[in-house]
N, C-alpha and C positions, 0 to 999 in steps of 0.2 A: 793623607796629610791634610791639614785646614788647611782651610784658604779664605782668604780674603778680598772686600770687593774694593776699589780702590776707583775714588772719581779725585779728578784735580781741581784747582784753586784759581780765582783770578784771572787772567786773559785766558788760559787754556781752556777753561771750561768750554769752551764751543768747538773744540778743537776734536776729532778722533770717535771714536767709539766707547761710551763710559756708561756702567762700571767697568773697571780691567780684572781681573780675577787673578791673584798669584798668589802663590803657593807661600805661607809663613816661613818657610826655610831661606825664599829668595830677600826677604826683606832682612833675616837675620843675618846675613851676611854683607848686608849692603854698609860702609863705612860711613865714617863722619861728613867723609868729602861729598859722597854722594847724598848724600839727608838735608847737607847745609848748600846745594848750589846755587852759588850765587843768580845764576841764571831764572831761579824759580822767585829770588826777592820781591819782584815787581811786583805778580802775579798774588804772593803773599800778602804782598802790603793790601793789593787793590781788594781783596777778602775781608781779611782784618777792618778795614774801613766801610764794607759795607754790610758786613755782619753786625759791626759793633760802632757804626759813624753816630747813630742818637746818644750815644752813653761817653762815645769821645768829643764830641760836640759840645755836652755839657759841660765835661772835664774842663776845656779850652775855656770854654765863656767865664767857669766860676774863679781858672787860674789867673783870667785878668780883672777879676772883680775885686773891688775893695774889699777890704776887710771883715767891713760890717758884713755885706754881701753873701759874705763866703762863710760865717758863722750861721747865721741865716738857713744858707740852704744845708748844713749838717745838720742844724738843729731842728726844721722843720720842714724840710724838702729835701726829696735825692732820686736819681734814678736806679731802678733795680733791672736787672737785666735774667730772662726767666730761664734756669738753667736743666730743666728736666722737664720730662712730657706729665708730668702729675696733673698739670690743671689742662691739658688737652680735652675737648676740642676749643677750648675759648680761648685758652693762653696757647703757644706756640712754643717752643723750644728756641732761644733770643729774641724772643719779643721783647720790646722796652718799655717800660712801664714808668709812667711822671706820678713819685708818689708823696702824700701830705703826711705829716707824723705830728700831727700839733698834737698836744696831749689832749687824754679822752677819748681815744680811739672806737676804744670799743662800745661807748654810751653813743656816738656818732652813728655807730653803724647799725644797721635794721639787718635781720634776717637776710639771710642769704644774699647778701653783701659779701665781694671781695675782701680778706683784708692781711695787712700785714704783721707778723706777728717775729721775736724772738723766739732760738728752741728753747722748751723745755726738759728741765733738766732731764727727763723720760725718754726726750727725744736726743738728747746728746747720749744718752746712755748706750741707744739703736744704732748713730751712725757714727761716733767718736769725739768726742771734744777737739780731735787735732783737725779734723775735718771740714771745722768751721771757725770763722774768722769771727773774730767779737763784734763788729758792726752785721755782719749775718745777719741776714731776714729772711724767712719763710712766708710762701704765700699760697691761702688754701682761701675755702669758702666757709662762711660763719652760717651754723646752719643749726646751734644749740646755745641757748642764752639762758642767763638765770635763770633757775625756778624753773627751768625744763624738764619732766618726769620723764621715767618709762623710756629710756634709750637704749632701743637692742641692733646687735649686729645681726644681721642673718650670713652664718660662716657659708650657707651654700651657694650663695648669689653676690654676698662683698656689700648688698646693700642694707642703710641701718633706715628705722624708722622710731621717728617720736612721737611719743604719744599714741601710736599705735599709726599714724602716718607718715611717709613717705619722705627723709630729710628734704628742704630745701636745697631746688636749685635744676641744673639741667638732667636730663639722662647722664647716667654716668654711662655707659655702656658702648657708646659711639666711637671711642678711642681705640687707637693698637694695643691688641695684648702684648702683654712681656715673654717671649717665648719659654723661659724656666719657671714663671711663673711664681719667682719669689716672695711676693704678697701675700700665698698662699701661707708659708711658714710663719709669716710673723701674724698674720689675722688667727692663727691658732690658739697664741696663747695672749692676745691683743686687751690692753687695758680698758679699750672703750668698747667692751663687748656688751656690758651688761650696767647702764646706770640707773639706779632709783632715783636720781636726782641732783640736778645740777645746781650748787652753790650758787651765792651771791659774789662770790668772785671767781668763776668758773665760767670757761666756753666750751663748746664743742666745734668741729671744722673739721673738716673731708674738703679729697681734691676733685676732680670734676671728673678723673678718670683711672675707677675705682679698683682696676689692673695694674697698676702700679705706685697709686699715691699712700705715700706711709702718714698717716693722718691718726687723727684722736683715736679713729676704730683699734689702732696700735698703741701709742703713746696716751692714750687716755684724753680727758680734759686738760686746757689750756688755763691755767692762769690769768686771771683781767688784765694784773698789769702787763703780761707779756703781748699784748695786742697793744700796737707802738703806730699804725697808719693803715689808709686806704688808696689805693688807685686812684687817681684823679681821670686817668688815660693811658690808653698806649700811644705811644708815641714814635714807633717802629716796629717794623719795616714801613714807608710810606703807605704802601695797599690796605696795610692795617689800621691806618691812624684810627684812633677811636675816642672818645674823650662821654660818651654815652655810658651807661650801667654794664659791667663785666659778666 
């Protein structure tokens, strides 16, 4: 039977021996009472706050900012909160990111630059339109710009090269594999396998870790205007703060 590894939340974490290993069947049969005890609340809440205190922090400060304020930073500032290990090792799995959307995004950004982008419609096609919220931002690295030739995948290694070199940016390679290995199926029959050439309103972008991030090598080239901001910083966890090049 599975099983599963099971660490707890908030004051407990110091507590006991973790992971705890139990069997799928014991949680299936566990009720509401026991899922919802009041008892584990505190320990909930104190997680909740420090997983996510830079992205609640901001909430707070913009809900008692004026108006202007508050148009302000939807329109040209927000925090993103990173929700998969695709740009691992540099981004984090909740790291929190302070980012700028002033238009022009993508004229801002130089090579192998951070940046954030809308899915394209290629990409809602792979993961679902219900899947994503219409403020949704995607964050991968720009590593294909105008006028870029000669963009190939190598299906045996997951890494592409332009121009005959090496895309921009870190080793992809340093990250955890995905143990099913499902990047394998979609770099198959993947749009950005093979470009002659990248348009005058086309990008290219890959995540930093090339075992699980579903990027252009799949979904093809990015549209200009879907490129909406760049990272200014991270801004959580505290050990991370970072406000230097991603």
């Amino acid at each position: 039977e599975a099983r599963l590894a099971l660490r707890p939340c908030g004051t407990a974490r110091g507590t006991g021996t973790w992971p705890a290993e139990v069997e799928v069947s014991v949680l299936a049969a566990c009720g509401a009472r026991s899922r919802l005890d009041i008892r584990a609340l505190p320990g909930r809440t104190v997680a909740q706050i420090v997983r996510d205190g830079a992205g609640l922090a901001f909430a707070v400060l913009i809900a008692l900012s004026p108006i202007p304020a508050v148009l302000l930073a939807r329109n040209f500032a927000g925090v993103y909160i990173i929700p998969t290990a695709s740009m691992e090792p540099t981004l984090h799995k909740g790291d929190v990111l302070l980012v700028e959307k002033m238009p022009g995004a993508l004229g801002r950004a130089r090579r192998g630059d951070v940046v954030m982008f809308r899915p394209s419609r290629e990409l809602l096609n792979i993961i679902g339109p219900k899947a994503v919220q219409p403020n949704d931002l995607f964050v991968k690295r720009l590593v294909g710009l105008p006028g870029d030739s000669n963009i190939v995948l190598d299906k045996a290694t997951g890494d592409v090269s332009i121009g005959g070199k090496i895309a921009a940016g870190p080793r992809r390679d340093i990250c955890e594999d995905e143990p099913l290995r499902l990047i394998d199926a979609f770099l198959e029959n993947g749009k950005g396998a093979l470009i002659e050439q990248l348009g005058a309103d086309e990008a290219y972008v890959l995540g930093d870790c090339k075992a699980v991030s579903v990027d252009s090598r799949v979904f093809g080239t990015l549209p200009r205007s879907y490129v909406v901001g760049k990272p200014i910083g991270r801004i959580w966890p505290p050990d991370r703060i970072d406000f230097g090049a991603l």
